[in-house]
C-alpha positions as CSV (number, residue, x, y, z in Angstrom):
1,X,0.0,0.0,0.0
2,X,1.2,3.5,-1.2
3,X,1.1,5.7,1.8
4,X,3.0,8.8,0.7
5,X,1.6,11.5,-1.9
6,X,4.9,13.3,-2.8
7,X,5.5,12.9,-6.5
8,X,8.0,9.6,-7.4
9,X,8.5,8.9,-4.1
10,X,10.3,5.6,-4.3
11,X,9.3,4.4,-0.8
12,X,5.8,5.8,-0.7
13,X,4.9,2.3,0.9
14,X,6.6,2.9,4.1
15,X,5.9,6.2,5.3
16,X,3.0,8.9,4.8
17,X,3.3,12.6,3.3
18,X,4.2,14.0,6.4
19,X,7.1,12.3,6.8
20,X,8.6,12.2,3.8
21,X,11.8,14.6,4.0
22,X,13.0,16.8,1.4
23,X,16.2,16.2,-0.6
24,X,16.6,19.6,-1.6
25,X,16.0,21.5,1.5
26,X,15.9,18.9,4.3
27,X,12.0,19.6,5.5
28,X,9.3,17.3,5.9
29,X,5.7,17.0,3.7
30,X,7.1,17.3,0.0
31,X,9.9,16.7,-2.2
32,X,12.3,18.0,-4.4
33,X,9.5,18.5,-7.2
34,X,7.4,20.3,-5.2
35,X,10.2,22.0,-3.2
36,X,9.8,25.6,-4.9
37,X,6.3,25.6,-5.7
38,X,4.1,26.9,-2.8
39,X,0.7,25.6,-4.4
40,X,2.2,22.0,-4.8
41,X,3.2,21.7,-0.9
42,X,-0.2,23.7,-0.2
43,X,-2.0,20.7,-2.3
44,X,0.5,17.7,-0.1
45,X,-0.7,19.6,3.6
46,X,-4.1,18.0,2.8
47,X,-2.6,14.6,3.3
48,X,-0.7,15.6,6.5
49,X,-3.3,13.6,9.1
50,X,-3.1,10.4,7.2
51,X,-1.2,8.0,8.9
52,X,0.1,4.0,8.7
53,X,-2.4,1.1,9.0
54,X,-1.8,-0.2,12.6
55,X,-0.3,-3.6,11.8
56,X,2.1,-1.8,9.9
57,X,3.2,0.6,12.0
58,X,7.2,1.4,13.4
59,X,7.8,-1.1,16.1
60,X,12.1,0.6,16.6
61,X,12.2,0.9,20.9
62,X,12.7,4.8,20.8
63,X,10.5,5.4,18.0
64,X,8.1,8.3,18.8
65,X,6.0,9.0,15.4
66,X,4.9,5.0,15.0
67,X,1.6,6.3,13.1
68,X,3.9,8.2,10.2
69,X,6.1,5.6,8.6
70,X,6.8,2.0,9.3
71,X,9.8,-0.4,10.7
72,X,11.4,-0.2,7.6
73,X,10.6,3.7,6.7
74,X,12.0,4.7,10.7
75,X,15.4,7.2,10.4
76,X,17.2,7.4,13.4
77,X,17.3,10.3,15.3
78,X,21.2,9.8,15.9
79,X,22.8,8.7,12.7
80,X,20.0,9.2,10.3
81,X,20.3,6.3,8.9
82,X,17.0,4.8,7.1
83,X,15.4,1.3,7.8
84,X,17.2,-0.7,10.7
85,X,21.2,0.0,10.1
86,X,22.9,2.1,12.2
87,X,26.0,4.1,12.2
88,X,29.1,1.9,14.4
89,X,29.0,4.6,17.1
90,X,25.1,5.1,17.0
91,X,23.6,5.0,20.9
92,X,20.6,3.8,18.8
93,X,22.3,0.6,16.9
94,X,22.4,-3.2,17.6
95,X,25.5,-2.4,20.0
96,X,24.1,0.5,21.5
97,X,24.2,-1.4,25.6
98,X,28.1,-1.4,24.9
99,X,27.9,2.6,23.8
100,X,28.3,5.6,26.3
101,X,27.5,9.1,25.4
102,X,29.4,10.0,28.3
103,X,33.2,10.1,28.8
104,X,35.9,10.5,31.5
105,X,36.6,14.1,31.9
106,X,40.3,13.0,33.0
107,X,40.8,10.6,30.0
108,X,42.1,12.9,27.6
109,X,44.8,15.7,28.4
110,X,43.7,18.6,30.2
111,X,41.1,18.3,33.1
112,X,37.9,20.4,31.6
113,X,36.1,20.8,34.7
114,X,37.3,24.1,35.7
115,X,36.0,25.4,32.6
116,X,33.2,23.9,32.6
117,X,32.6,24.6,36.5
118,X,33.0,28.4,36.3
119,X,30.1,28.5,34.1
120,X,27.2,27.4,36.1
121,X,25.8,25.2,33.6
122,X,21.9,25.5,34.6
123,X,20.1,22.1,35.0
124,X,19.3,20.6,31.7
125,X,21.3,23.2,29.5
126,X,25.0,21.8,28.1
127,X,27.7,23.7,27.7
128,X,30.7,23.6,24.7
129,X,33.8,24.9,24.7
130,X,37.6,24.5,22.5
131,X,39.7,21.4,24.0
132,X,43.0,22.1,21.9
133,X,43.9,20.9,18.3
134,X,40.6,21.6,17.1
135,X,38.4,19.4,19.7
136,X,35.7,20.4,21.6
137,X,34.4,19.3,25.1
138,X,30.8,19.7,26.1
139,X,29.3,19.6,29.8
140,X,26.0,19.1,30.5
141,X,23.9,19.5,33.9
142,X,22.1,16.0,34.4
143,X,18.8,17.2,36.4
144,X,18.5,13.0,37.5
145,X,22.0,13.4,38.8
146,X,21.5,16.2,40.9
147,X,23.1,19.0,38.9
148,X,26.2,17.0,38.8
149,X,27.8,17.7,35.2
150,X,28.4,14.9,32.8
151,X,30.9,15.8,29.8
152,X,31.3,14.4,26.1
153,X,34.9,14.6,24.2
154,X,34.3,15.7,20.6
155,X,37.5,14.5,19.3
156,X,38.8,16.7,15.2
157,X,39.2,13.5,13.8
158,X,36.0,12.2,14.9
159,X,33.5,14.2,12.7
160,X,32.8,11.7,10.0
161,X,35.6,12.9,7.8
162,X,37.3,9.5,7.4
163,X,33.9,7.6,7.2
164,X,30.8,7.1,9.1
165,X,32.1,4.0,11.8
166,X,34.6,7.1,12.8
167,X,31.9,10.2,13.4
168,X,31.0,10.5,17.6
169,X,28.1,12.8,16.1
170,X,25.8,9.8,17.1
171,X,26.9,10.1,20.8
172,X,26.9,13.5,20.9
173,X,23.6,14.0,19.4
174,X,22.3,11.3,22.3
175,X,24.3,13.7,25.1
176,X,22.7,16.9,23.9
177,X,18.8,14.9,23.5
178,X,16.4,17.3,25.1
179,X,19.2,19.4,26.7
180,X,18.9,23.2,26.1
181,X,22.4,24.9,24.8
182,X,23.5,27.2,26.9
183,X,26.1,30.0,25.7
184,X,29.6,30.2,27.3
185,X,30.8,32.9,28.8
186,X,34.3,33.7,28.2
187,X,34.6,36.4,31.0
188,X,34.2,33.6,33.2
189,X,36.7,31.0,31.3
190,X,39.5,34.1,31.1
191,X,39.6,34.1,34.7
192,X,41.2,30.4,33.8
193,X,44.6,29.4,32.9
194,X,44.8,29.4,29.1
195,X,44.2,25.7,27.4
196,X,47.4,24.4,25.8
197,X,47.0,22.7,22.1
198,X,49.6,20.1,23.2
199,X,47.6,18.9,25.8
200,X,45.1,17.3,23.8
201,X,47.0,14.3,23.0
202,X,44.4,11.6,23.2
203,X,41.4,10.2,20.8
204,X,38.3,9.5,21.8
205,X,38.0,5.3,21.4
């Protein structure tokens, strides 16, 4: 059964108009013929409250838009991958119980507590800020953990560059899920001794 309206859709059976996503522009409810023509996308919105057949709706754990596409039409939230593969790294993926999207603030280098610290990261906001040789570090204040700050290493070689089993963007997209961005204050952080490049001297496994 053809769920989806959008014009050549190949896998109209496995999600409904709403859900198909652009390739042209990345938004949801048309495609890349009907991309620049507001009276096209105006026709697709009257399709927008359709949804799947029950017995063929998403059955992925995390899933929460089951009624819009099915098992094989879910994308994951973390990789973006489409159907059931996942990206090595993804928090989402067959090895996600042996993933954390947390890592040891003493396992790389310098210690980026101080900085993070000094900024009063406000419960269920995350923080980032430079960790040498083009990495990052993000904090982020846990409201389950009592405030207590949990921290994520975004390592330069670790962006996808060299292929998709390399990119953390999976892990860090599950460490910043539902956490607000907070901005960081660098009047606060020059009151800190300066970070050193050649610190960083570590890669995120």
């Amino acid at each position: 059964m053809a769920y989806c309206k959008v014009k050549h859709c190949r896998y109209a059976a496995t999600h409904t108009t709403v859900a198909h996503k652009c390739g042209t522009c990345g938004g949801y409810g048309h495609g890349q013929i009907e991309c620049a023509d507001p009276v096209a996308i105006r026709h697709l919105s009257f399709f927008f409250l359709e949804t799947v057949a029950p017995d063929d709706r998403c059955s992925a754990p995390l899933c929460s838009n089951r009624a819009t596409h099915t098992t094989a039409g879910h994308t994951c939230r973390y990789c973006d991958v489409f159907a059931e593969g996942h990206l090595r790294h993804c928090p989402d993926g067959l090895n996600a119980e042996s993933i954390s999207i947390t890592d040891d603030p003493l396992s790389i280098g310098f210690d980026p507590r101080p900085n993070a610290e000094s900024q009063n990261v406000l419960p269920g906001n995350y923080i980032m800020f430079y960790g040498g040789m083009g990495c990052f570090w993000y904090a982020r204040n846990n409201p389950q953990l009592g405030g207590a700050l949990e921290y994520f290493f975004l390592h330069s070689d670790s962006h996808g560059q060299y292929g998709d089993d390399s990119s953390d963007i999976p892990r860090l997209r599950a460490f910043t899920n539902s956490y607000r961005m907070q901005e960081f204050r660098d009047d606060f952080a020059n009151q800190l001794p300066p970070v050193d490049d050649q610190s960083v001297t570590g890669t995120n496994e």
